[in-house]
C-alpha positions, 0 to 999 in steps of 0.5 A: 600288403598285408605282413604274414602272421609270425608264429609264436615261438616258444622262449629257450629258457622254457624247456627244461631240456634247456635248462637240465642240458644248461646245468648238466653241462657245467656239472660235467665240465668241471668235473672233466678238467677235475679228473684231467689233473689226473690225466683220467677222462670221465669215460675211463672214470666210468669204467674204473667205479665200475670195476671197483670192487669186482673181480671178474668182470669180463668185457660183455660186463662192462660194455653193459655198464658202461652202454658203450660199442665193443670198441669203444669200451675196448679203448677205454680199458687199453688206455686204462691198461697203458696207464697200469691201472686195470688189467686182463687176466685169464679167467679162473673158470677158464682157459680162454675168457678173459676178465677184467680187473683194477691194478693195486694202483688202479685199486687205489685211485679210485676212492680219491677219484670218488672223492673229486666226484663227490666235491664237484656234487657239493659245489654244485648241488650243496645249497640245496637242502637234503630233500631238495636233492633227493627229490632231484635224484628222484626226478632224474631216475623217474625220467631214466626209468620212464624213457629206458635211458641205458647209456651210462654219462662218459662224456 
C-alpha cells in the first residue's frame, strides 16, 4: 500500500516571526530581571517615562499611552502609588478631574531606569554598527505603521 504524500512544511528558523519573537524575548527578559532589582515591572516602567515630564496626564492619557484596559493602567498607577512614586491630585482646571503625576521620587527614577533601558539595548544591539540599528528601527516602525500596532510593549 501506497504511503500518503507528506506535505512539506515550512522550517521554524524561516519566519522571521520566529526570529523577532526569538530576539524580542531575550531583550525584554533581561531587561524585567534588570528593572526587578528595583522592584519595577516593565509595565510600571512604561508608564513612569510616560509620565516623565508632564504634569497633567489624566487617566484617559495614560491608558492611550500605554494601550492598556482602564483597569489595568489603574493597577499599574496604584502599585506606583503604593511605591511613593506617582500620585493623583485634583486637577488645577478643575474640581473634580484628576491627573496624574511623578513623586520627586518617582521624578528621580526614572532617568537611572533610563539608563538600565538603554545598557540593555547596548548589550544586545551595540555590535551593530549605527546604520544597522537605524535601519532596524526603520523596519520595526515601518511594521508598526504598516499593521496599526497601538499597544504599548508592558510585558
Amino acid at each position: 500500500m501506497k504511503k500518503p504524500d507528506t506535505p512539506k512544511v515550512s522550517e521554524l528558523e524561516s519566519h522571521l516571526g520566529f526570529w523577532l519573537r526569538f530576539v524580542s524575548n531575550q531583550v525584554s527578559s533581561r531587561f524585567e530581571n534588570l528593572l526587578a532589582k528595583h522592584e519595577i515591572s516593565v509595565a510600571e516602567w512604561v508608564a513612569m517615562r510616560s509620565l516623565y515630564g508632564r504634569a497633567d496626564s489624566t487617566h484617559a492619557d495614560l491608558i492611550s499611552a500605554l494601550g492598556m484596559t482602564k483597569g489595568a493602567a489603574s493597577k499599574v498607577i496604584s502599585k506606583l502609588e503604593a511605591k511613593g512614586l506617582a500620585e493623583r491630585q485634583l486637577s488645577k482646571d478643575s474640581q473634580r478631574a484628576q491627573v496624574l503625576c511623578l513623586t520627586e521620587s518617582g521624578l528621580a527614577m526614572v532617568p537611572k531606569l533610563a539608563v538600565i533601558a538603554d545598557e540593555n539595548d547596548a548589550h544586545f544591539f551595540s555590535h551593530m554598527s549605527d546604520t544597522q540599528r537605524q535601519s532596524l528601527a526603520t523596519l520595526m516602525r515601518e511594521l508598526v505603521e504598516h499593521h496599526q500596532l497601538t499597544q504599548l510593549p508592558t510585558r
